[in-house]
mmCIF file of the N, C-alpha and C atoms, coordinates in Angstrom:
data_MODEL
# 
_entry.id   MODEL 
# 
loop_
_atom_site.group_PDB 
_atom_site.id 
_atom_site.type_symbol 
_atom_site.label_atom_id 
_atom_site.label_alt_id 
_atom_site.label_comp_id 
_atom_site.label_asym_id 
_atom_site.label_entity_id 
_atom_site.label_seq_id 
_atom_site.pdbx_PDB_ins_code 
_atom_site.Cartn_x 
_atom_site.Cartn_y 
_atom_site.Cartn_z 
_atom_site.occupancy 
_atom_site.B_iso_or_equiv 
_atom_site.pdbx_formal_charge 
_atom_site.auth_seq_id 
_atom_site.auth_comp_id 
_atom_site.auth_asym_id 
_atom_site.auth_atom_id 
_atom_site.pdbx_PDB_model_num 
ATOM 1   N N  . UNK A 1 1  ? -1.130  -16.714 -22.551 1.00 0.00 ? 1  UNK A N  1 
ATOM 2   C CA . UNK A 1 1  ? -0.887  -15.287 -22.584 1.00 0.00 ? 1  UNK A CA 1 
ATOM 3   C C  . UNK A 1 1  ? -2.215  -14.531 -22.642 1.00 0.00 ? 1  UNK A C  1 
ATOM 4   N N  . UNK A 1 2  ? -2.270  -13.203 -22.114 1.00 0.00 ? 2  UNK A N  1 
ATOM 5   C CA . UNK A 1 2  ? -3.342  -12.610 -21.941 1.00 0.00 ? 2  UNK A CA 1 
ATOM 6   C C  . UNK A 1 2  ? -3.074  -11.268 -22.830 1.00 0.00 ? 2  UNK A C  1 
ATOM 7   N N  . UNK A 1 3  ? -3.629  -11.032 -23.593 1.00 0.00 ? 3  UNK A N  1 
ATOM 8   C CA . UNK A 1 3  ? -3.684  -9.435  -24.679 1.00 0.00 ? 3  UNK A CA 1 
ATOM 9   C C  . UNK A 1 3  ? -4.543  -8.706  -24.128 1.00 0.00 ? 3  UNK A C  1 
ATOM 10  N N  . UNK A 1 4  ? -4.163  -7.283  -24.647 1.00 0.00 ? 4  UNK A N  1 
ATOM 11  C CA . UNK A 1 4  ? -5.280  -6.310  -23.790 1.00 0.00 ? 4  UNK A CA 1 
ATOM 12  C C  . UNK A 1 4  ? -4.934  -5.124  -24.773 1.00 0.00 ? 4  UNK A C  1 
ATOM 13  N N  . UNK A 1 5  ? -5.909  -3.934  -24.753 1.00 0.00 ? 5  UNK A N  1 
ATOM 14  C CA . UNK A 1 5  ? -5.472  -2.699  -25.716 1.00 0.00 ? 5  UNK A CA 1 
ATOM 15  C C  . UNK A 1 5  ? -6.061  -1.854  -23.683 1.00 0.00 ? 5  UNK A C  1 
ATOM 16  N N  . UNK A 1 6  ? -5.248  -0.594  -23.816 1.00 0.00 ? 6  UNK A N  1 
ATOM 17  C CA . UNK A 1 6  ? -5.684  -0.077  -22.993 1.00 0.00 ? 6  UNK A CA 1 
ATOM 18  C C  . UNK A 1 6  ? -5.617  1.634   -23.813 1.00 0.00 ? 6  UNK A C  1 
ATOM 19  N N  . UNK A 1 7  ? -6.762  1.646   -23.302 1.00 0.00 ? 7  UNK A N  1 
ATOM 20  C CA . UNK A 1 7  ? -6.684  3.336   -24.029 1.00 0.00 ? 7  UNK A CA 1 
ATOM 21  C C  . UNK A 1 7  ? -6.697  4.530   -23.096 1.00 0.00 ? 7  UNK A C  1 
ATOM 22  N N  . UNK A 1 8  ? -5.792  5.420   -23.523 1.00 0.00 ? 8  UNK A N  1 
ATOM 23  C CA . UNK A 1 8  ? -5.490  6.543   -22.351 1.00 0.00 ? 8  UNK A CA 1 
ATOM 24  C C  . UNK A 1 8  ? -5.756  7.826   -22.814 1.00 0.00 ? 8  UNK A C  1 
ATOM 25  N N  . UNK A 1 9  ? -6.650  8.916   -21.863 1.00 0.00 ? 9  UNK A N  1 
ATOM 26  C CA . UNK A 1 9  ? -6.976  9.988   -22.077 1.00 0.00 ? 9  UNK A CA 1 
ATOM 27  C C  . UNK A 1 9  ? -6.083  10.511  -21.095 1.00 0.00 ? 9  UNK A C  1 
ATOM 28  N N  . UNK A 1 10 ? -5.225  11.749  -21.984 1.00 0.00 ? 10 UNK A N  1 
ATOM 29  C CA . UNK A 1 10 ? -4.092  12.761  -21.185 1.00 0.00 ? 10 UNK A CA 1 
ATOM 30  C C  . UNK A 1 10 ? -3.740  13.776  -21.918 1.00 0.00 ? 10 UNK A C  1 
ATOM 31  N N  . UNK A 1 11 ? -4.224  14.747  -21.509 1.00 0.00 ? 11 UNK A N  1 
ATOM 32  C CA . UNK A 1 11 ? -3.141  16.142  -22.222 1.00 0.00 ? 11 UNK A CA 1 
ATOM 33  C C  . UNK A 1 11 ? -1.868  15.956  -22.936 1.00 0.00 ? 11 UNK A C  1 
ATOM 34  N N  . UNK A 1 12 ? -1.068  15.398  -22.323 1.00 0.00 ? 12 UNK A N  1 
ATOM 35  C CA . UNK A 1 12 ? 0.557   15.279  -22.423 1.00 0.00 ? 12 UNK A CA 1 
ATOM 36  C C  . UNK A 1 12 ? 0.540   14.912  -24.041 1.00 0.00 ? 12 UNK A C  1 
ATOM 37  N N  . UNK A 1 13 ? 1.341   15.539  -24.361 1.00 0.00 ? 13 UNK A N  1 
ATOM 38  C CA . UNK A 1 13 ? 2.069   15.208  -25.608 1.00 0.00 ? 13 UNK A CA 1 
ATOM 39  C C  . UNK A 1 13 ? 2.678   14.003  -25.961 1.00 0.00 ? 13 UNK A C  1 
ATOM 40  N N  . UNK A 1 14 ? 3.335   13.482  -24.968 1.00 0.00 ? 14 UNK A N  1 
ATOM 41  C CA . UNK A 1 14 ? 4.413   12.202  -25.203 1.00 0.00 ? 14 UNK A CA 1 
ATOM 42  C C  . UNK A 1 14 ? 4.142   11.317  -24.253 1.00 0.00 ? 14 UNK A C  1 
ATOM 43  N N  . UNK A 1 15 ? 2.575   10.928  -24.095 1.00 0.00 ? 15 UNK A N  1 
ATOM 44  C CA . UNK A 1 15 ? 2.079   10.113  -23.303 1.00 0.00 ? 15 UNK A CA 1 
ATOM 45  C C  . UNK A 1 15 ? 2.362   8.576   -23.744 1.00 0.00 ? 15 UNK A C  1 
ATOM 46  N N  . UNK A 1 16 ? 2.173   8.514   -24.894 1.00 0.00 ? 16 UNK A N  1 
ATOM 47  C CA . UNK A 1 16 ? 2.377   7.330   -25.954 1.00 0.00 ? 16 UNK A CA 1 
ATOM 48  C C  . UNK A 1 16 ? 3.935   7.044   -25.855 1.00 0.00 ? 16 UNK A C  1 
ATOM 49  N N  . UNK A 1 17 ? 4.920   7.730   -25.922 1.00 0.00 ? 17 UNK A N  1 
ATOM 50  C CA . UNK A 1 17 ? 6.437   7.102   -25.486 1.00 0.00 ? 17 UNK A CA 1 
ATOM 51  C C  . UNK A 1 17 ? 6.502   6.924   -24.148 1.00 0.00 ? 17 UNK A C  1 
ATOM 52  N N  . UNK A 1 18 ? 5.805   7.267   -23.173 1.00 0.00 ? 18 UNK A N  1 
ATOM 53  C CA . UNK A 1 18 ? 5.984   7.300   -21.735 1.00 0.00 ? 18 UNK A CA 1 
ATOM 54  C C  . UNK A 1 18 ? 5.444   5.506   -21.777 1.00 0.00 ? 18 UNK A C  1 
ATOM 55  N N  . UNK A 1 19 ? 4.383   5.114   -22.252 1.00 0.00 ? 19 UNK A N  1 
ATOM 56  C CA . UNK A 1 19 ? 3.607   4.303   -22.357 1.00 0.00 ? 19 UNK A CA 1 
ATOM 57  C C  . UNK A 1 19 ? 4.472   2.978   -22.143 1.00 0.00 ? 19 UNK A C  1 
ATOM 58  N N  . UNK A 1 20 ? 4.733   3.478   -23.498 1.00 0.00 ? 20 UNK A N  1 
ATOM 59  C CA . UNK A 1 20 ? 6.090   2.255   -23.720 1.00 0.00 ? 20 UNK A CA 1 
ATOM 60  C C  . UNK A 1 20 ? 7.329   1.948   -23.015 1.00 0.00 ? 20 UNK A C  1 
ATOM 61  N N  . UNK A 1 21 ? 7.837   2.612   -22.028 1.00 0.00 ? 21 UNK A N  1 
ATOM 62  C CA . UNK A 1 21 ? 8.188   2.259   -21.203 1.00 0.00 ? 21 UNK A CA 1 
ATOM 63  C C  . UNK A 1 21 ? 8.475   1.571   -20.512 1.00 0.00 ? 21 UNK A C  1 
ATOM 64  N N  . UNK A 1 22 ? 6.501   1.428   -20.190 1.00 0.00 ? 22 UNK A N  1 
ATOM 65  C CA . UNK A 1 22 ? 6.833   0.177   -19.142 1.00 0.00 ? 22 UNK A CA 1 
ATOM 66  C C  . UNK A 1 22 ? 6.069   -1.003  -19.868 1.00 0.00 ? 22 UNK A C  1 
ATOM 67  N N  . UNK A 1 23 ? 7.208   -1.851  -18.425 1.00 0.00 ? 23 UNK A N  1 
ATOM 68  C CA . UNK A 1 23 ? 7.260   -3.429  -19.051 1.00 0.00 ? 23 UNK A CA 1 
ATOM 69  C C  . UNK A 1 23 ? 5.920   -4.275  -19.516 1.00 0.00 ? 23 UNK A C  1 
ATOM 70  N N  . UNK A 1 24 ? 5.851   -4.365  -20.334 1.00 0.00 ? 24 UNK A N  1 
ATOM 71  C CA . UNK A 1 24 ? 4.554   -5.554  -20.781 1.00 0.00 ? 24 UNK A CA 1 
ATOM 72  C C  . UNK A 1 24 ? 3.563   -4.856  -21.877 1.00 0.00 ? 24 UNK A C  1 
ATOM 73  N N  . UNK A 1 25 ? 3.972   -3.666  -22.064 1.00 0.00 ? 25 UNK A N  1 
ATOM 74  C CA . UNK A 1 25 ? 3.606   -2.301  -23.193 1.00 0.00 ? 25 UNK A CA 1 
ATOM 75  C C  . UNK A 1 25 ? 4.509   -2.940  -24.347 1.00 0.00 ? 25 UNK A C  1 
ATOM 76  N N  . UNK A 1 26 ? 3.731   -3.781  -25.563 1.00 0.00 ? 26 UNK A N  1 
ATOM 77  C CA . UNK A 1 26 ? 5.117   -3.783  -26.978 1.00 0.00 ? 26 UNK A CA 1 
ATOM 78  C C  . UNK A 1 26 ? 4.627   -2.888  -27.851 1.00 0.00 ? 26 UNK A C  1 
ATOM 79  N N  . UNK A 1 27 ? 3.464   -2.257  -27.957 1.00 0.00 ? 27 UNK A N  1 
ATOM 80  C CA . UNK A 1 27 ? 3.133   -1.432  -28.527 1.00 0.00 ? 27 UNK A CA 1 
ATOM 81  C C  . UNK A 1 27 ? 2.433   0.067   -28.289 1.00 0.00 ? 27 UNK A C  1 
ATOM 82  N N  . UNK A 1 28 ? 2.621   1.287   -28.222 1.00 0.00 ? 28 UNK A N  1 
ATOM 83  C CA . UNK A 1 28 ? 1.501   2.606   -27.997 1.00 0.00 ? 28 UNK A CA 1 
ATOM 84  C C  . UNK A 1 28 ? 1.913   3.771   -28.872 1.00 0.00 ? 28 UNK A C  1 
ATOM 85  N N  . UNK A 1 29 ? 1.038   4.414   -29.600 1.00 0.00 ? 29 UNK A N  1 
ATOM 86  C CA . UNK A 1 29 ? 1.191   5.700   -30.563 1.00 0.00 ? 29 UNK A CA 1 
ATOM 87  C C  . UNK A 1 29 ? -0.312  5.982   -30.056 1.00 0.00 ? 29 UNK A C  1 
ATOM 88  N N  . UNK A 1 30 ? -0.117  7.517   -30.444 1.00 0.00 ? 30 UNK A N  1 
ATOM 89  C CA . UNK A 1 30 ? -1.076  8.388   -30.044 1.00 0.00 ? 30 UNK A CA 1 
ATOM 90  C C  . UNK A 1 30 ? -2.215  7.978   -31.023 1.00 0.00 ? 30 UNK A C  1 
ATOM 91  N N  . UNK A 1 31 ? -3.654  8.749   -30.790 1.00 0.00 ? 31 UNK A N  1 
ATOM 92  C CA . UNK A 1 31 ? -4.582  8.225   -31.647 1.00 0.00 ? 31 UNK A CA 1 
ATOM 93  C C  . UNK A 1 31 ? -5.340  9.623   -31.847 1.00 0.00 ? 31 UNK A C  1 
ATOM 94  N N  . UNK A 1 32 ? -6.291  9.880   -32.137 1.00 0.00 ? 32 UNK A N  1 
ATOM 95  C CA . UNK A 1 32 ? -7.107  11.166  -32.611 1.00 0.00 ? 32 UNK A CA 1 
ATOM 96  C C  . UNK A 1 32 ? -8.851  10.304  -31.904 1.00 0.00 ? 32 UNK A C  1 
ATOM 97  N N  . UNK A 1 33 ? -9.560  11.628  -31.496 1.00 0.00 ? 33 UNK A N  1 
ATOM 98  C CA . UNK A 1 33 ? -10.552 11.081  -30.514 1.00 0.00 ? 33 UNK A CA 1 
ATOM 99  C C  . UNK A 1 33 ? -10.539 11.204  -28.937 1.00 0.00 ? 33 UNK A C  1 
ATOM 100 N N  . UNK A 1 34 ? -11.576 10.649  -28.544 1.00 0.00 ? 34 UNK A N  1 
ATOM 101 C CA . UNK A 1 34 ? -11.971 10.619  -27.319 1.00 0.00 ? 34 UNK A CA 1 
ATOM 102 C C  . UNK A 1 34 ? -10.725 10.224  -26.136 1.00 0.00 ? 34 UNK A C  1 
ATOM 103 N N  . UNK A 1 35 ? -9.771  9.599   -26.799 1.00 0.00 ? 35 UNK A N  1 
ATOM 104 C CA . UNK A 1 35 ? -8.684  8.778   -26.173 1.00 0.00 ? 35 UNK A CA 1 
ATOM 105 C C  . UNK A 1 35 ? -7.717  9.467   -26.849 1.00 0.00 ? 35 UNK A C  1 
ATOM 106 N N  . UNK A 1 36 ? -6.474  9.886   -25.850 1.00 0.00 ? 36 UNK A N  1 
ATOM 107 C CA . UNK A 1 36 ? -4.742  10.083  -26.480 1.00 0.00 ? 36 UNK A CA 1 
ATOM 108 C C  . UNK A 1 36 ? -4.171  9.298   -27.044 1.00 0.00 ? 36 UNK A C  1 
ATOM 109 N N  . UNK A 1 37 ? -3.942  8.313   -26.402 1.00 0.00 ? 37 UNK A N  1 
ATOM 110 C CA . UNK A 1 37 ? -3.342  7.092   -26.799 1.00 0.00 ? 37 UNK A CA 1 
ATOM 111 C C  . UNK A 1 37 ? -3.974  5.791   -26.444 1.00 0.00 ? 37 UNK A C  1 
ATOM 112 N N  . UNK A 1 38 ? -3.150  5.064   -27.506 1.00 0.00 ? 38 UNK A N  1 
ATOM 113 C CA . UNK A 1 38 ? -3.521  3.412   -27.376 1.00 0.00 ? 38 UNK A CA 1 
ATOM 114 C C  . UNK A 1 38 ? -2.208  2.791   -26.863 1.00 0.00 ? 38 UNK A C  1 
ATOM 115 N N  . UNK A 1 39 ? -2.105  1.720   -25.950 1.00 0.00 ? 39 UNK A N  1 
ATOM 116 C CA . UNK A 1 39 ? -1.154  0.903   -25.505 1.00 0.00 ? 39 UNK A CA 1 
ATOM 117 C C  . UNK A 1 39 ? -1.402  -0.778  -26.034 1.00 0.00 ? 39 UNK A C  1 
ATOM 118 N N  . UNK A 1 40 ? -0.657  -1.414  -26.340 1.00 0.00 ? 40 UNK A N  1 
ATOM 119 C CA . UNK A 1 40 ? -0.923  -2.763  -26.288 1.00 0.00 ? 40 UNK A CA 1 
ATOM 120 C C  . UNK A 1 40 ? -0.192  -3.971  -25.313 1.00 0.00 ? 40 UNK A C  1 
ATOM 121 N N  . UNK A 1 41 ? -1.009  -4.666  -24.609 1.00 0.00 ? 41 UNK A N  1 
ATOM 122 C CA . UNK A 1 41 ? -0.237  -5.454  -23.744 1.00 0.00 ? 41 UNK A CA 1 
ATOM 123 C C  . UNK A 1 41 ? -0.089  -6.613  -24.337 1.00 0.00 ? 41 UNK A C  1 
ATOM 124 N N  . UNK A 1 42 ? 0.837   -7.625  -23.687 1.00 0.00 ? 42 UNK A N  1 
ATOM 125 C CA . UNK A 1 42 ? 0.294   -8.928  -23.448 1.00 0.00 ? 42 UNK A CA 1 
ATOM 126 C C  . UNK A 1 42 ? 1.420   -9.481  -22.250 1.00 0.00 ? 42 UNK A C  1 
ATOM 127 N N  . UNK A 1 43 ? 0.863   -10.507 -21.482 1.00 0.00 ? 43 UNK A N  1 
ATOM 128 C CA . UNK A 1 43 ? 1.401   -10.779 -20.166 1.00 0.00 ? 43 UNK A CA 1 
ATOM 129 C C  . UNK A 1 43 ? 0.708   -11.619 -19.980 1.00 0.00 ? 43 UNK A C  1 
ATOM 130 N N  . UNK A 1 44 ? 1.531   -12.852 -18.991 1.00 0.00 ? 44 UNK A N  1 
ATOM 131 C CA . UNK A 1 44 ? 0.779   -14.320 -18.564 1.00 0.00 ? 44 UNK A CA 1 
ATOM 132 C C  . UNK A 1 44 ? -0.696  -14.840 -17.754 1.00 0.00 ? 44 UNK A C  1 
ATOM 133 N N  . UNK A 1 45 ? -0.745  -13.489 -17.184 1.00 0.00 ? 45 UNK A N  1 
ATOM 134 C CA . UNK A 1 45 ? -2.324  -13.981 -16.368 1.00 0.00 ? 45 UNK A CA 1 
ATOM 135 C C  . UNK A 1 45 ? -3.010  -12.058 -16.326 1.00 0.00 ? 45 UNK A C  1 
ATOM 136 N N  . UNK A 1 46 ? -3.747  -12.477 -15.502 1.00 0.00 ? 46 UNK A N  1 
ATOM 137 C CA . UNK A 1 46 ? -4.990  -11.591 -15.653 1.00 0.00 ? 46 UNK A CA 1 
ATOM 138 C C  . UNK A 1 46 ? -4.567  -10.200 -14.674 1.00 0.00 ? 46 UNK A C  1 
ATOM 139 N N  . UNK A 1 47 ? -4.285  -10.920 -13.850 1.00 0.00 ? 47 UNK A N  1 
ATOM 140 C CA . UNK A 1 47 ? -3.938  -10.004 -12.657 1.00 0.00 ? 47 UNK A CA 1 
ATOM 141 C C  . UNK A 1 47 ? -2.582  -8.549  -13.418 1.00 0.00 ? 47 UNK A C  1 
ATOM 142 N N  . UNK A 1 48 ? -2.086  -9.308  -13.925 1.00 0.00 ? 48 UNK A N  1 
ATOM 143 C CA . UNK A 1 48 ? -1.034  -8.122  -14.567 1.00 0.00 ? 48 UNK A CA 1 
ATOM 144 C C  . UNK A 1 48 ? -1.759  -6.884  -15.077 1.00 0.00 ? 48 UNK A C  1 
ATOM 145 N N  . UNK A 1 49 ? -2.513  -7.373  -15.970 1.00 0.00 ? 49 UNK A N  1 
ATOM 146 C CA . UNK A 1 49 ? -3.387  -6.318  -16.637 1.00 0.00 ? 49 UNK A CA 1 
ATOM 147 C C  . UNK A 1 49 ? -3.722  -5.444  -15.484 1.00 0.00 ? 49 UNK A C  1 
ATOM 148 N N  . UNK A 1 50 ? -4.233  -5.606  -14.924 1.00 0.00 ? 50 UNK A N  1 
ATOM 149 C CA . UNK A 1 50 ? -4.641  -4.442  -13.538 1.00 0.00 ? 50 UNK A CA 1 
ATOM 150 C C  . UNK A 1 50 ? -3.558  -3.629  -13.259 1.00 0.00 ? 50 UNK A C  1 
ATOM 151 N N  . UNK A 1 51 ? -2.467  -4.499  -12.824 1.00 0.00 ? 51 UNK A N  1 
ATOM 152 C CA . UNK A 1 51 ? -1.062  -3.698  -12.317 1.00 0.00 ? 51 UNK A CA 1 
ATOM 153 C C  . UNK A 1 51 ? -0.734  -2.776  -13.022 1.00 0.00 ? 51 UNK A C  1 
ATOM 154 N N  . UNK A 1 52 ? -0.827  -3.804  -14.154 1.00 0.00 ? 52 UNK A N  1 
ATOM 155 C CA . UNK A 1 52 ? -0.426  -2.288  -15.600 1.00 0.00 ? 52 UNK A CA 1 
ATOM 156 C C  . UNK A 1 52 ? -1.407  -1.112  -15.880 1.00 0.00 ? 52 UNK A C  1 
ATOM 157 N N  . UNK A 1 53 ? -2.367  -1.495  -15.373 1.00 0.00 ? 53 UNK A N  1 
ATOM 158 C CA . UNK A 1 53 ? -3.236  -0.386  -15.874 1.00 0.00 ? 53 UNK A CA 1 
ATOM 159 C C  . UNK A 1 53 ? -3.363  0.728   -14.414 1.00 0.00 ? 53 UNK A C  1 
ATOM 160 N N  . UNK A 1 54 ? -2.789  -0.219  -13.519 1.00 0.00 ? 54 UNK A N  1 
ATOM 161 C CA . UNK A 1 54 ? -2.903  1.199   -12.109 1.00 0.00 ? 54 UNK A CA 1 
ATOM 162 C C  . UNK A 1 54 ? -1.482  1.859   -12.592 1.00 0.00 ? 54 UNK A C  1 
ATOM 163 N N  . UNK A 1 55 ? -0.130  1.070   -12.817 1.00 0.00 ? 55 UNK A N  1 
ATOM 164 C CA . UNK A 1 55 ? 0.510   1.994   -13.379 1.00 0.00 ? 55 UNK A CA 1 
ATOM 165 C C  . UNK A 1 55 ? 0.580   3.211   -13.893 1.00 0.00 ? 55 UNK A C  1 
ATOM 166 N N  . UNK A 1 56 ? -0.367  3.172   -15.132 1.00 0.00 ? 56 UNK A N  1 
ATOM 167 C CA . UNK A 1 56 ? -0.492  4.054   -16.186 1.00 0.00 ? 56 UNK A CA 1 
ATOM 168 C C  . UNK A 1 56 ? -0.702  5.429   -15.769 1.00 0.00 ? 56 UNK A C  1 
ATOM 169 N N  . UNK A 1 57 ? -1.922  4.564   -14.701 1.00 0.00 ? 57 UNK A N  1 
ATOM 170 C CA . UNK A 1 57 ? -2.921  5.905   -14.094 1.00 0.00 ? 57 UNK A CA 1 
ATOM 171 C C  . UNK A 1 57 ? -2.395  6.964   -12.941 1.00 0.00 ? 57 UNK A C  1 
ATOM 172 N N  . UNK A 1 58 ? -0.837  6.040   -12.443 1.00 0.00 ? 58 UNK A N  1 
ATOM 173 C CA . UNK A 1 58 ? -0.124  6.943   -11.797 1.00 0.00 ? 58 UNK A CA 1 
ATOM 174 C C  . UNK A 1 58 ? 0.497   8.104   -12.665 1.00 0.00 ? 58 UNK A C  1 
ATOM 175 N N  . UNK A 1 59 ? 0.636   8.525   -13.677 1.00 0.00 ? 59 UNK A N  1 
ATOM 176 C CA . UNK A 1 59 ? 1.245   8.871   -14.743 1.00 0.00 ? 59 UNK A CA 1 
ATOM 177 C C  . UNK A 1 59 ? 0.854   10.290  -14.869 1.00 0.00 ? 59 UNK A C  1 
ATOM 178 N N  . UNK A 1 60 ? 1.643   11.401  -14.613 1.00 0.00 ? 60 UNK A N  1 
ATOM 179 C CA . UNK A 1 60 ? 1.194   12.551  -14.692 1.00 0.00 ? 60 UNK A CA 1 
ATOM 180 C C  . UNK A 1 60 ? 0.624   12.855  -15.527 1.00 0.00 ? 60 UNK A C  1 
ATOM 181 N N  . UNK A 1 61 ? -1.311  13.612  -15.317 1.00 0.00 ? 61 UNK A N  1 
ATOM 182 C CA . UNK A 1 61 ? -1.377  13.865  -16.566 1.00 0.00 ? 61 UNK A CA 1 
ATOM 183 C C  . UNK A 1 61 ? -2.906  12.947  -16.877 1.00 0.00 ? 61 UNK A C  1 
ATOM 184 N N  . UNK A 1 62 ? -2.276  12.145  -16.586 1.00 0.00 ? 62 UNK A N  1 
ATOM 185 C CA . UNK A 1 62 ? -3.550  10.732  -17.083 1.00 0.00 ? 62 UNK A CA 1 
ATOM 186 C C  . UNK A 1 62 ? -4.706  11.003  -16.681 1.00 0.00 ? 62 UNK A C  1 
ATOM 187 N N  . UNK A 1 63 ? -5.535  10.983  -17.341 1.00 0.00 ? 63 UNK A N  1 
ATOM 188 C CA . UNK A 1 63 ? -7.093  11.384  -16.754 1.00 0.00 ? 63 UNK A CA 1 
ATOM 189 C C  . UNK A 1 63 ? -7.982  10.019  -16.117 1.00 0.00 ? 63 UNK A C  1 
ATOM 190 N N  . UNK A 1 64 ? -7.678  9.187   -17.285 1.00 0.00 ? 64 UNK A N  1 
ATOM 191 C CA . UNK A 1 64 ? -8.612  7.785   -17.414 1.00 0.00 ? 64 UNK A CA 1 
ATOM 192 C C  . UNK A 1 64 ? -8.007  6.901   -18.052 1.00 0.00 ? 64 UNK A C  1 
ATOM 193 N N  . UNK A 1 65 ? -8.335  5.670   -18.164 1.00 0.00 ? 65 UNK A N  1 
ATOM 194 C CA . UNK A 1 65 ? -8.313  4.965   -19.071 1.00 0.00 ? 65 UNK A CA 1 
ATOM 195 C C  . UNK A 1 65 ? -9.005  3.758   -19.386 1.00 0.00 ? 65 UNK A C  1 
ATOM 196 N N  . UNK A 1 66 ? -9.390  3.222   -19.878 1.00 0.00 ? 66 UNK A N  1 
ATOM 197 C CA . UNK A 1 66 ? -10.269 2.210   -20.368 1.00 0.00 ? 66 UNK A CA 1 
ATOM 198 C C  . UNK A 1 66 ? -9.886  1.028   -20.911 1.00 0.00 ? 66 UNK A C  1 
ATOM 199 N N  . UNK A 1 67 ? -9.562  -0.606  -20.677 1.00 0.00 ? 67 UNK A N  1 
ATOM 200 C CA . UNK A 1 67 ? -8.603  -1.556  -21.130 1.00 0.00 ? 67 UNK A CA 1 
ATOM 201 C C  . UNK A 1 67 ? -9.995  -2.544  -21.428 1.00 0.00 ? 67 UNK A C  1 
ATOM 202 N N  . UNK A 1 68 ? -9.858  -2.818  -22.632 1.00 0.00 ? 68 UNK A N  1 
ATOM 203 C CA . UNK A 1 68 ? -10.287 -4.077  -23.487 1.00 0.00 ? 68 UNK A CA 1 
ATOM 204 C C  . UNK A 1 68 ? -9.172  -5.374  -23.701 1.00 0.00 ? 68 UNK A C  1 
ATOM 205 N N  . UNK A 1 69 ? -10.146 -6.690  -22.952 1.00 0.00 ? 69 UNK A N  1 
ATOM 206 C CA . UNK A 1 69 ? -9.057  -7.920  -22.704 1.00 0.00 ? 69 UNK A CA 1 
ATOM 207 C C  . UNK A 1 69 ? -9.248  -8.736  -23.809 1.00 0.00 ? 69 UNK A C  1 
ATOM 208 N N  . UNK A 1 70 ? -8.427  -9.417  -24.409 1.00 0.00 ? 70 UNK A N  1 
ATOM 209 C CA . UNK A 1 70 ? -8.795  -10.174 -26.043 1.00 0.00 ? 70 UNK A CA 1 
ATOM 210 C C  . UNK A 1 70 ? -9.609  -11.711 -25.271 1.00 0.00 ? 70 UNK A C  1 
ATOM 211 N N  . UNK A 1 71 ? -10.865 -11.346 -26.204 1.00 0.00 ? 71 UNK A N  1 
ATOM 212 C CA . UNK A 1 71 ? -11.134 -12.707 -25.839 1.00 0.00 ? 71 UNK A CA 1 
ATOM 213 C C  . UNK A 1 71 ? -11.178 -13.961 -26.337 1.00 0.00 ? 71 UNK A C  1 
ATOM 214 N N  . UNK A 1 72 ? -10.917 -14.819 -26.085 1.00 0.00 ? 72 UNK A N  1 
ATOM 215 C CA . UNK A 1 72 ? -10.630 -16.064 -27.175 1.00 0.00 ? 72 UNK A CA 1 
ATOM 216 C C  . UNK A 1 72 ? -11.829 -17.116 -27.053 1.00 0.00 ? 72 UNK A C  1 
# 
């Protein structure tokens, strides 16, 4: 399994429930700072992480985001 935190800068209010949503997201609440929210992944290979993170960025609203992969 592959873990990841991805952090999202967005205006939106309810970016963090939107978050969660989608599939491979078990965790996101908003945060205070440079970043709106935090998401947490985890999913079987590497390549997901990307998918999920172009996802995000389709996401009205979304400015950026920035994903840290756990390393073991």
């Amino acid at each position: 399994m592959v873990r990841a935190v991805i952090l999202v800068k967005s205006p939106k209010k309810l970016i963090a429930a939107r978050l969660r949503k989608i599939k491979s997201i078990y965790d996101s609440f908003p945060v205070s700072g440079q970043f709106d929210a935090v998401a947490f992944v985890e999913v079987s290979d590497l390549v997901k992480i990307k998918q999920i993170t172009t996802e995000i960025q389709k996401i009205s609203g979304v400015e950026r985001t920035e994903t840290m992969i756990e390393v073991q």
